[in-house]
HTML snippet that shows the backbone in 3Dmol.js (N, CA, C, O; Angstrom):
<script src="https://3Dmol.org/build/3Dmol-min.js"></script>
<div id="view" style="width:600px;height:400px;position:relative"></div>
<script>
const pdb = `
ATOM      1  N   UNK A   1      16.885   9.359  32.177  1.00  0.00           N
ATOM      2  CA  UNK A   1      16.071   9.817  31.070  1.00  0.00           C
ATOM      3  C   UNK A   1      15.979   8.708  30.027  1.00  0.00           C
ATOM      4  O   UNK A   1      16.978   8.101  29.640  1.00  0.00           O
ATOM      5  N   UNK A   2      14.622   8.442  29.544  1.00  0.00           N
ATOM      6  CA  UNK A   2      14.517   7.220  28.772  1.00  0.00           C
ATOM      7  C   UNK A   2      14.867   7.906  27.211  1.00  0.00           C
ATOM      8  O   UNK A   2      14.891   9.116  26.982  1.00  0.00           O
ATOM      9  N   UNK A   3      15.122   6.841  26.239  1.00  0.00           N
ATOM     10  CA  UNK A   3      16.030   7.367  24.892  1.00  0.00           C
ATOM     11  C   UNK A   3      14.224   7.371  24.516  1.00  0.00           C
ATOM     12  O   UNK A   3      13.483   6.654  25.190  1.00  0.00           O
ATOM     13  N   UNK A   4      13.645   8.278  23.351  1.00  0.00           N
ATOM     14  CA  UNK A   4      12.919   7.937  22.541  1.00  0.00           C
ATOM     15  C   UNK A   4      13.177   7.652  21.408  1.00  0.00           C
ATOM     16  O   UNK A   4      14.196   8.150  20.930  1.00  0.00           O
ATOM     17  N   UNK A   5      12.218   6.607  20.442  1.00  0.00           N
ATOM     18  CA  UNK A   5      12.279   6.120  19.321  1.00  0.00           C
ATOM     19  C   UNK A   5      11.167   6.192  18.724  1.00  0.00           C
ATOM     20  O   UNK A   5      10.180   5.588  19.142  1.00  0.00           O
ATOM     21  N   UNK A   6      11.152   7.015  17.550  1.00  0.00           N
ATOM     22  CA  UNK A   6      10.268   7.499  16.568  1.00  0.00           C
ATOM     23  C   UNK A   6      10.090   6.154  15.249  1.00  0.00           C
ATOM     24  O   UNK A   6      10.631   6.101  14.145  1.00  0.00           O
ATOM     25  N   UNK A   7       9.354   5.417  15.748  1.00  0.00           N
ATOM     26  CA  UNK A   7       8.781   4.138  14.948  1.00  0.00           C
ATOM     27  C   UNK A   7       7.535   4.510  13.962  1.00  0.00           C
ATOM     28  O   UNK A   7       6.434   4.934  14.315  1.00  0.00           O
ATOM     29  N   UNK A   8       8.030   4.219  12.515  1.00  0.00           N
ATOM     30  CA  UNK A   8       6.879   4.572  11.742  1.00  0.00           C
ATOM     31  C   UNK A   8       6.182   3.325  11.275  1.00  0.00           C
ATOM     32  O   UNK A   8       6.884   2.518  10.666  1.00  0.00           O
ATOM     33  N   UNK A   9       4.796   3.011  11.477  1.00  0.00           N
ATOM     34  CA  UNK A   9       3.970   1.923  11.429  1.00  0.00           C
ATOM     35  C   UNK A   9       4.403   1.371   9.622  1.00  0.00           C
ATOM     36  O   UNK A   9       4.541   2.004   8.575  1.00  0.00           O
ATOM     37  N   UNK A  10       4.450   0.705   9.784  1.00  0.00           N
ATOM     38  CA  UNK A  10       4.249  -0.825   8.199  1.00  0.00           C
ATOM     39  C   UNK A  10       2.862  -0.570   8.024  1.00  0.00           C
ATOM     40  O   UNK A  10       2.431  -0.091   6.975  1.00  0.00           O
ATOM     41  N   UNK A  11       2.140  -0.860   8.987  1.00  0.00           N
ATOM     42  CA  UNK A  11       0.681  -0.995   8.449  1.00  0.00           C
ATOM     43  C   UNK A  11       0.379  -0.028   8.666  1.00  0.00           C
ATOM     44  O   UNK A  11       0.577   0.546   9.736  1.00  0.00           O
ATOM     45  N   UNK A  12      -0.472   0.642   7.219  1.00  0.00           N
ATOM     46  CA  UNK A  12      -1.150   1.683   7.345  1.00  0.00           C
ATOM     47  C   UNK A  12      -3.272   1.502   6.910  1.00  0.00           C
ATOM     48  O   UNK A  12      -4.150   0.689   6.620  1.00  0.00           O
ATOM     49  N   UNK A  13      -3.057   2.650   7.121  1.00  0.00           N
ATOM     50  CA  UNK A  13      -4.895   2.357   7.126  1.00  0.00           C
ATOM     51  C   UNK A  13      -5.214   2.802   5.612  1.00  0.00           C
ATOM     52  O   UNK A  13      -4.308   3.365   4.997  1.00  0.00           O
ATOM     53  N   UNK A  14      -6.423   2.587   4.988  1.00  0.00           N
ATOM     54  CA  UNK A  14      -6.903   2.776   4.068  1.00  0.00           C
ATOM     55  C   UNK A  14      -6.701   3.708   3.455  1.00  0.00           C
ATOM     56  O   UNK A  14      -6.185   3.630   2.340  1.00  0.00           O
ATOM     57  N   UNK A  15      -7.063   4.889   4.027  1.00  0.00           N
ATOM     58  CA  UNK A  15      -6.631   5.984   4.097  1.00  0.00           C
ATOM     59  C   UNK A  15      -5.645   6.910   3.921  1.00  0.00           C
ATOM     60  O   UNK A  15      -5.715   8.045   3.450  1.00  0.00           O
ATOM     61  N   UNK A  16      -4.528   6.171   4.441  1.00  0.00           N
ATOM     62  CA  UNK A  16      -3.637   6.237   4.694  1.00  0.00           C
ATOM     63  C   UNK A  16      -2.551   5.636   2.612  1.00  0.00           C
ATOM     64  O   UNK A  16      -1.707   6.034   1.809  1.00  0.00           O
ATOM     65  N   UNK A  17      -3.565   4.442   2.905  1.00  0.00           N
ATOM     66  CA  UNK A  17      -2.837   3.950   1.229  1.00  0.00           C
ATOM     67  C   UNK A  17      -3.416   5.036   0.184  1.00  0.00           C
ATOM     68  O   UNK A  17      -2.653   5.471  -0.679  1.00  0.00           O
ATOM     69  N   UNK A  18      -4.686   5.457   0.246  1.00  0.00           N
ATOM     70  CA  UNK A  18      -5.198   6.075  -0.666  1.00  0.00           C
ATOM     71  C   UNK A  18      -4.803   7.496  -0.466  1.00  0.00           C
ATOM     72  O   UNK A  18      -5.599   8.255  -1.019  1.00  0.00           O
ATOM     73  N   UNK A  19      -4.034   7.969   0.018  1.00  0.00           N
ATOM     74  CA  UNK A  19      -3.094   9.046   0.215  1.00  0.00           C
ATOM     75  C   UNK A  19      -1.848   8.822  -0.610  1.00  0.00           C
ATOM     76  O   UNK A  19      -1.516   9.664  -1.444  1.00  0.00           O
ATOM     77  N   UNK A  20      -1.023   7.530  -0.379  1.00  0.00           N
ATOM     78  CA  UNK A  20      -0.080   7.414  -1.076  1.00  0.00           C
ATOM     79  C   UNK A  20      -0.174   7.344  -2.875  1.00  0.00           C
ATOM     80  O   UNK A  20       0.651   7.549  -3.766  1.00  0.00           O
ATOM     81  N   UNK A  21      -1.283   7.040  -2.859  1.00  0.00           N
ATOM     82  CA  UNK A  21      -1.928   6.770  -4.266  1.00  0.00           C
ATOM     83  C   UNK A  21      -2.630   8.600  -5.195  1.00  0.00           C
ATOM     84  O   UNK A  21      -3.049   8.916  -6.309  1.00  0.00           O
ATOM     85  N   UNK A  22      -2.386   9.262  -3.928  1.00  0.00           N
ATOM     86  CA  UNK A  22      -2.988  10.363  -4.291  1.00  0.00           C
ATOM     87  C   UNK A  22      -4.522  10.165  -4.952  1.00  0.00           C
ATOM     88  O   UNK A  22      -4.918  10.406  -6.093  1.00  0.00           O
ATOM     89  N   UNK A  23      -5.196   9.651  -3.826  1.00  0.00           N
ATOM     90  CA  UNK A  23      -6.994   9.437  -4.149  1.00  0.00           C
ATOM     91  C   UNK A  23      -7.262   9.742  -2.513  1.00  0.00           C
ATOM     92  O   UNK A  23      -6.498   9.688  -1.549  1.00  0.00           O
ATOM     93  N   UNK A  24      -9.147  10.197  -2.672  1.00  0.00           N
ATOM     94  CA  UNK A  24      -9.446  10.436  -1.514  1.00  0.00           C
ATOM     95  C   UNK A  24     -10.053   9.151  -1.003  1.00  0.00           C
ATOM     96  O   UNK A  24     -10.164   8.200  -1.777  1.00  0.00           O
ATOM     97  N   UNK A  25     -10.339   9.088  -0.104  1.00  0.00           N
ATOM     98  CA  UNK A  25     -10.929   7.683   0.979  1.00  0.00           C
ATOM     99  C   UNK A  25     -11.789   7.048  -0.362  1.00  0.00           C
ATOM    100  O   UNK A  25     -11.658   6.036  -1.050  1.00  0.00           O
ATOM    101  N   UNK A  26     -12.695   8.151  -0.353  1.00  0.00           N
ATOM    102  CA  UNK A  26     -13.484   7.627  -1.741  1.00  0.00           C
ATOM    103  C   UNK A  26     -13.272   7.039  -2.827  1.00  0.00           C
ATOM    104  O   UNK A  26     -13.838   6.047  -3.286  1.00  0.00           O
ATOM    105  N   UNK A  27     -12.292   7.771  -3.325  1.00  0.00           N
ATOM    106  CA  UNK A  27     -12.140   7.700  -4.687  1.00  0.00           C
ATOM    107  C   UNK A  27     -11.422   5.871  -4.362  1.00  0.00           C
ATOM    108  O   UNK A  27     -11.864   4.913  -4.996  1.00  0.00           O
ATOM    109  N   UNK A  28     -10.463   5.739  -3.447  1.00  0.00           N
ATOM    110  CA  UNK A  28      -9.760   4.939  -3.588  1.00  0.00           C
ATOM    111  C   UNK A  28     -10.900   3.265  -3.153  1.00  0.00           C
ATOM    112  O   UNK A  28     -10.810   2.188  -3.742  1.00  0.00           O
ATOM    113  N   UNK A  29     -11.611   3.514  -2.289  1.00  0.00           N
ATOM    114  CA  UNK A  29     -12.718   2.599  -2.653  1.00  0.00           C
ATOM    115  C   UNK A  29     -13.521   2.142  -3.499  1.00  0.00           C
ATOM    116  O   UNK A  29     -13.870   0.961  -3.495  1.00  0.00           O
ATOM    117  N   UNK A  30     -13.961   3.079  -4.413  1.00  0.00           N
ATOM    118  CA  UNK A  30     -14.497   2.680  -5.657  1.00  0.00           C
ATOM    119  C   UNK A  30     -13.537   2.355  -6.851  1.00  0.00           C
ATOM    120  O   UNK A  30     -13.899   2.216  -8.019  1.00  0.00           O
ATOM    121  N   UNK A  31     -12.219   2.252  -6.364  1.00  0.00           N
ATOM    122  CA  UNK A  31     -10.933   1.644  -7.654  1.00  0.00           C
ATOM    123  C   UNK A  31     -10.742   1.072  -6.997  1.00  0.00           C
ATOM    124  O   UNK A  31      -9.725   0.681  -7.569  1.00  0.00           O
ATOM    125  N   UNK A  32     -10.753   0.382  -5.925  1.00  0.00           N
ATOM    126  CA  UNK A  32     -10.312  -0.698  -4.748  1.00  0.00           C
ATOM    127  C   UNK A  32     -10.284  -2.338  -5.939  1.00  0.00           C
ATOM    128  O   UNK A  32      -9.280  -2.881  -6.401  1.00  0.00           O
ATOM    129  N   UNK A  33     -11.424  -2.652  -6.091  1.00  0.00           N
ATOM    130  CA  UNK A  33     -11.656  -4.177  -6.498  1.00  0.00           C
ATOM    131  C   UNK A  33     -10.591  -3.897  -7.960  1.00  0.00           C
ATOM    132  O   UNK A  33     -10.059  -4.978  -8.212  1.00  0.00           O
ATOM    133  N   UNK A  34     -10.205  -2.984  -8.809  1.00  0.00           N
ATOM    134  CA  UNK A  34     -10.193  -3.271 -10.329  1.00  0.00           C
ATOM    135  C   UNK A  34      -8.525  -2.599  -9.940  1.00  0.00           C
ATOM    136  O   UNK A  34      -7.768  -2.566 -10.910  1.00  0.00           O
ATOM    137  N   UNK A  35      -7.939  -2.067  -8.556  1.00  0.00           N
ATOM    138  CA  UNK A  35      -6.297  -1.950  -7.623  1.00  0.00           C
ATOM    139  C   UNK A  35      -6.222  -3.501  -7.733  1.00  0.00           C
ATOM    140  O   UNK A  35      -5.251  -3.995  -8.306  1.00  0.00           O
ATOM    141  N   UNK A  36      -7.270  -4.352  -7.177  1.00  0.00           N
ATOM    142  CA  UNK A  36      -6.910  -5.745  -6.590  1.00  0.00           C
ATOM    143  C   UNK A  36      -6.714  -6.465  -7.903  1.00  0.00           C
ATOM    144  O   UNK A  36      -5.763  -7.247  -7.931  1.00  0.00           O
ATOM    145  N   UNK A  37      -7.586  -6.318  -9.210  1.00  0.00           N
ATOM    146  CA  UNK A  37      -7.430  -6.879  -9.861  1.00  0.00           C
ATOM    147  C   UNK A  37      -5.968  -6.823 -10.977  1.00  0.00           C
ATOM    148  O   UNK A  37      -5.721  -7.652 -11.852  1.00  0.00           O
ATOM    149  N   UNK A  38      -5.334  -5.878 -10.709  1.00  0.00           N
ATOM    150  CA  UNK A  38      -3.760  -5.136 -11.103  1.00  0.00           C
ATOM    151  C   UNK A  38      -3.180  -5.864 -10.229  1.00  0.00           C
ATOM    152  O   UNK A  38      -2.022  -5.767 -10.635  1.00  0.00           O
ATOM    153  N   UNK A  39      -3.107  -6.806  -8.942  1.00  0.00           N
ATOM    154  CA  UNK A  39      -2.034  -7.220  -8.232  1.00  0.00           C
ATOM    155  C   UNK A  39      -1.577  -5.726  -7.110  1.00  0.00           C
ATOM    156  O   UNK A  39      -0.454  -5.683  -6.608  1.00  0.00           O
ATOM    157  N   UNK A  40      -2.419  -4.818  -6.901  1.00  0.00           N
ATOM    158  CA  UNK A  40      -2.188  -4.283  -5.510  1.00  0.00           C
ATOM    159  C   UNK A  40      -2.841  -4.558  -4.203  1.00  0.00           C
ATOM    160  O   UNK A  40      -4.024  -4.739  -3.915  1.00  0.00           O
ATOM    161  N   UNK A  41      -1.622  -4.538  -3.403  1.00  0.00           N
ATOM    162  CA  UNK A  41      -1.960  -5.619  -2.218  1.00  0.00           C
ATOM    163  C   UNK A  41      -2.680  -5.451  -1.378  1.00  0.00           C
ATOM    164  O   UNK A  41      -2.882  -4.302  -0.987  1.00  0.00           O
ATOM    165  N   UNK A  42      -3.357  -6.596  -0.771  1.00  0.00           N
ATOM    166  CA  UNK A  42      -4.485  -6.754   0.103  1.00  0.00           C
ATOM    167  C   UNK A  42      -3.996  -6.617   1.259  1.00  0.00           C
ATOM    168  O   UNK A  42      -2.888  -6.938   1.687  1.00  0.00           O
ATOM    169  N   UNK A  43      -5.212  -5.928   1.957  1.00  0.00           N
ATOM    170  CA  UNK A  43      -4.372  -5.477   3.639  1.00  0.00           C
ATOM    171  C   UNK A  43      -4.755  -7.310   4.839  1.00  0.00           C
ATOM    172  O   UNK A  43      -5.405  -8.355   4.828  1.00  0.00           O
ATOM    173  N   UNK A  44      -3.936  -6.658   5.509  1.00  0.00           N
ATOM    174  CA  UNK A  44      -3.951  -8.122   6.641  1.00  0.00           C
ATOM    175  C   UNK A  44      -5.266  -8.705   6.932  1.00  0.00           C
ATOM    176  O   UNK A  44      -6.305  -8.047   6.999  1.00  0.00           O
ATOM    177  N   UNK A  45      -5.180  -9.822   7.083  1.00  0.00           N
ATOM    178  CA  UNK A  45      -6.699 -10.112   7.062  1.00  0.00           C
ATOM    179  C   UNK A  45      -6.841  -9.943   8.783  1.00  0.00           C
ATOM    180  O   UNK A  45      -7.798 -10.462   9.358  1.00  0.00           O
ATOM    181  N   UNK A  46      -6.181  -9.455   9.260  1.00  0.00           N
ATOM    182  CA  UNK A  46      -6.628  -9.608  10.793  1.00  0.00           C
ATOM    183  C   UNK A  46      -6.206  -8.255  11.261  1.00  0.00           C
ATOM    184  O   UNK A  46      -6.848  -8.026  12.286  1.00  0.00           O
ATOM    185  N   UNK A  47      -5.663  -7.566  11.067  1.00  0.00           N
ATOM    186  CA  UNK A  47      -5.707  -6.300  11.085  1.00  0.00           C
ATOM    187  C   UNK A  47      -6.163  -4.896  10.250  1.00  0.00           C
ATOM    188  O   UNK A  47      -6.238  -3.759  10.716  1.00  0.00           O
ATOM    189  N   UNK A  48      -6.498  -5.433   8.583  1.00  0.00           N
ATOM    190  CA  UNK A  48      -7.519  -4.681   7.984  1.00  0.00           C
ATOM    191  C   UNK A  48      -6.180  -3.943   7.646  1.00  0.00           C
ATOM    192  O   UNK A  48      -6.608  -2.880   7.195  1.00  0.00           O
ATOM    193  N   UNK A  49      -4.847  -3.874   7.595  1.00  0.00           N
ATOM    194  CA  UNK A  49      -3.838  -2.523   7.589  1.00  0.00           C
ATOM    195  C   UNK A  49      -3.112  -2.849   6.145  1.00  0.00           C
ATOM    196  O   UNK A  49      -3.047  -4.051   5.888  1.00  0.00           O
ATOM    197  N   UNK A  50      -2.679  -2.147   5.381  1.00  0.00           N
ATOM    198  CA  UNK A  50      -2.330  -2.130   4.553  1.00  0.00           C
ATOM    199  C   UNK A  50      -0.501  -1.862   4.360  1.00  0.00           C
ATOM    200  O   UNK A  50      -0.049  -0.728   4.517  1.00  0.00           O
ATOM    201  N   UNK A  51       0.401  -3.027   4.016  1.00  0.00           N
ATOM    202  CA  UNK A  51       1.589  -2.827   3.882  1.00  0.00           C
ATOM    203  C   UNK A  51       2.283  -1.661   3.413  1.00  0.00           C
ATOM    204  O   UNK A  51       2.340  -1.598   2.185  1.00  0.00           O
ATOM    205  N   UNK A  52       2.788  -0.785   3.996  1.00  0.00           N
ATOM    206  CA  UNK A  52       3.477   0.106   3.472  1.00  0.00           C
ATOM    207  C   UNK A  52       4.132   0.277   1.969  1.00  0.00           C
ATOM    208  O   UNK A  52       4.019   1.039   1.009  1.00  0.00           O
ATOM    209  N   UNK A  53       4.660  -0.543   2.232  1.00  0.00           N
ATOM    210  CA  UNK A  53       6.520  -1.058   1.443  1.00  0.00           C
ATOM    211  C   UNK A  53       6.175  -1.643   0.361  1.00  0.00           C
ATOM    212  O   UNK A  53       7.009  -1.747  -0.539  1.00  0.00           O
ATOM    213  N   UNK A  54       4.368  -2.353   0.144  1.00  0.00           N
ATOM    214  CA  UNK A  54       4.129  -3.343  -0.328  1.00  0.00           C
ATOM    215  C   UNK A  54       3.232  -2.398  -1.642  1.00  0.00           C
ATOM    216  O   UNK A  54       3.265  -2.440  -2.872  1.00  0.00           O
ATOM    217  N   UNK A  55       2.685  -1.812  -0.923  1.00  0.00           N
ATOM    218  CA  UNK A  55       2.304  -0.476  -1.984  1.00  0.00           C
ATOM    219  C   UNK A  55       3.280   0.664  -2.646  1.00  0.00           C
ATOM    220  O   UNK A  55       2.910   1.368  -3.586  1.00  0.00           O
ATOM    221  N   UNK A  56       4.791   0.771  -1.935  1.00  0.00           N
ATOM    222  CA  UNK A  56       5.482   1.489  -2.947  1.00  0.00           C
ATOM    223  C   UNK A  56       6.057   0.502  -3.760  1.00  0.00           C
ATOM    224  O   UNK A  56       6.661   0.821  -4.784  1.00  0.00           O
ATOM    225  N   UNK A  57       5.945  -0.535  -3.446  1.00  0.00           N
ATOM    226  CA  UNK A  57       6.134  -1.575  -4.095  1.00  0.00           C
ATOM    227  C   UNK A  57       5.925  -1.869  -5.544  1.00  0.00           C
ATOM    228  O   UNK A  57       6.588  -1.967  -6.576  1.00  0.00           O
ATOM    229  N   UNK A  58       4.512  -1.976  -5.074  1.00  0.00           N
ATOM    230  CA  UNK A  58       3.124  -2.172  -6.104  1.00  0.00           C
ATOM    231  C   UNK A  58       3.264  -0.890  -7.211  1.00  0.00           C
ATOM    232  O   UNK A  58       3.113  -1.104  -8.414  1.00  0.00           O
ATOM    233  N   UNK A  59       3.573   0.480  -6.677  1.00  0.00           N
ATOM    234  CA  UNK A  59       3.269   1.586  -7.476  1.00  0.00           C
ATOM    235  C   UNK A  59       4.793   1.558  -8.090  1.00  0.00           C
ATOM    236  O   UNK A  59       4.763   1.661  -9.316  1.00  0.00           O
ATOM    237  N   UNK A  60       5.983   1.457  -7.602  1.00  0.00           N
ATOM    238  CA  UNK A  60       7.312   1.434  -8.573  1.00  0.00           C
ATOM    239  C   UNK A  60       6.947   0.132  -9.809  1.00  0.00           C
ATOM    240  O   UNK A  60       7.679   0.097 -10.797  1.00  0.00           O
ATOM    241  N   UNK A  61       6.106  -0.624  -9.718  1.00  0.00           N
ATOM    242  CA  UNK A  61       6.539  -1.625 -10.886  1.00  0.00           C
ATOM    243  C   UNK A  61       5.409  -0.998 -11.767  1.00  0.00           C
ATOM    244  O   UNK A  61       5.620  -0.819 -12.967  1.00  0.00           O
ATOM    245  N   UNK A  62       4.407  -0.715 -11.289  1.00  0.00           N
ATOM    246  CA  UNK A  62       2.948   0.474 -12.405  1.00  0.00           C
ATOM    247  C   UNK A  62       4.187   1.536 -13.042  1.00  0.00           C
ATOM    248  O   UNK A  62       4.282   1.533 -14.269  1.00  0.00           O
ATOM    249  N   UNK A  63       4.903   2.219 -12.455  1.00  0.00           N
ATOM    250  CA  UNK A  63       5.560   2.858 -13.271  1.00  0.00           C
ATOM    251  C   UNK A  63       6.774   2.308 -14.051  1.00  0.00           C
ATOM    252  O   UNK A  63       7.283   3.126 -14.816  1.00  0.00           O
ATOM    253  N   UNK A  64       7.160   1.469 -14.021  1.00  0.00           N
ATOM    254  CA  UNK A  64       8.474   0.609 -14.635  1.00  0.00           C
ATOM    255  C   UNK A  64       9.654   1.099 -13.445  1.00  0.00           C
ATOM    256  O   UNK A  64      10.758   0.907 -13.956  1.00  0.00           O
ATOM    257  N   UNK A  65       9.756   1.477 -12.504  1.00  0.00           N
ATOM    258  CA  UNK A  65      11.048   2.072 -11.675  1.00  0.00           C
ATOM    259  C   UNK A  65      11.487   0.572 -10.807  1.00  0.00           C
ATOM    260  O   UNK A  65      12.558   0.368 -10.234  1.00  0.00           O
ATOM    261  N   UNK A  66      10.351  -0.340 -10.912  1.00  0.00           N
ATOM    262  CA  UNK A  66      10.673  -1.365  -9.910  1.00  0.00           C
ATOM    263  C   UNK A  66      10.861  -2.880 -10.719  1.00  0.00           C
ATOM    264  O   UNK A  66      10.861  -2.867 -11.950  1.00  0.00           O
ATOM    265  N   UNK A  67      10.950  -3.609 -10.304  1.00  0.00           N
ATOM    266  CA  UNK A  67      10.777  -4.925 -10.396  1.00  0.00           C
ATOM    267  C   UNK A  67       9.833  -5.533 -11.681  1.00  0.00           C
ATOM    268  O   UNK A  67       8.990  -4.640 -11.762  1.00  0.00           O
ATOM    269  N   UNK A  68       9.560  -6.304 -12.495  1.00  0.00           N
ATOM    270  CA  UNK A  68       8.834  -6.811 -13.364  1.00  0.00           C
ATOM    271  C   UNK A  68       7.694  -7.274 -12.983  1.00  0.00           C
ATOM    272  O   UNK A  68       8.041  -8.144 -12.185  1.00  0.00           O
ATOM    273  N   UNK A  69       6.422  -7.283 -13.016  1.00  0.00           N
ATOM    274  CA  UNK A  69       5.472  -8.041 -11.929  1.00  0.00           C
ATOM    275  C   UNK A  69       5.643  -9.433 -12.099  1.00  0.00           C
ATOM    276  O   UNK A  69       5.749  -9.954 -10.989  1.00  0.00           O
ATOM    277  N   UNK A  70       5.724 -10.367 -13.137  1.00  0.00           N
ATOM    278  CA  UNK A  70       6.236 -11.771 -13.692  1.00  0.00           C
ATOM    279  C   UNK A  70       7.293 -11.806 -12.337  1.00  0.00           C
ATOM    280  O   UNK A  70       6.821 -12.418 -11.379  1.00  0.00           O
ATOM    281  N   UNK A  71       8.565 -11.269 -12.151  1.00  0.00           N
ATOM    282  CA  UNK A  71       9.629 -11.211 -11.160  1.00  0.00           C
ATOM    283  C   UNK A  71       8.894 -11.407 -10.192  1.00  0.00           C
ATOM    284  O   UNK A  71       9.164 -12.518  -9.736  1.00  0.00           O
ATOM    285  N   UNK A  72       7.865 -10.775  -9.459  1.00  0.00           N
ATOM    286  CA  UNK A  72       7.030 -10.929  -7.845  1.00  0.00           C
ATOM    287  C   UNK A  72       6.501 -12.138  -7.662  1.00  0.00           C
ATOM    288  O   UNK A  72       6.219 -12.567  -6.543  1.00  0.00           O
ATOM    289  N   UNK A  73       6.345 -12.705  -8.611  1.00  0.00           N
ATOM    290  CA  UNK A  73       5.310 -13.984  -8.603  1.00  0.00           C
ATOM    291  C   UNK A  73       6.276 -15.191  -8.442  1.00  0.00           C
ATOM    292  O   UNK A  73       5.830 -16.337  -8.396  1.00  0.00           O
TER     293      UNK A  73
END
`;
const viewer = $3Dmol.createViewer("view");
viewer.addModel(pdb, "pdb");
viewer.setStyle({}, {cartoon: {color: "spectrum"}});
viewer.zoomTo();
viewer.render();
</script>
């Protein structure tokens, strides 16, 4: 019997970020360019997927719970 392993993807889809953000597909496209211009991160350029880790990332330092953004750079 083979073991299974429940692997949760890093890259997520658009969709998928604008969920974490609590916005719909929509909404989160039309705040997309002025997200980018705040320093939230751009998905892979070759896979279009959006970092997980990199967006709770992004959203702990919007709230002060994380890191300094000056510190990321």
């Amino acid at each position: 019997m083979a073991v299974r392993v429940h692997i949760t993807p890093r890259g997520i889809s658009a969709e998928h970020a604008a969920r974490l953000l609590g916005l719909t597909l929509a909404e989160f496209n039309l705040y997309l360019p002025e997200l980018f211009a705040r320093g939230f991160p751009r998905p892979d350029v070759t896979t279009g997927k959006f970092d997980r880790r990199a967006v709770d990332l992004w959203m702990d330092t919007q709230s002060g719970i994380g890191p300094a953004q000056s510190a990321l750079c």
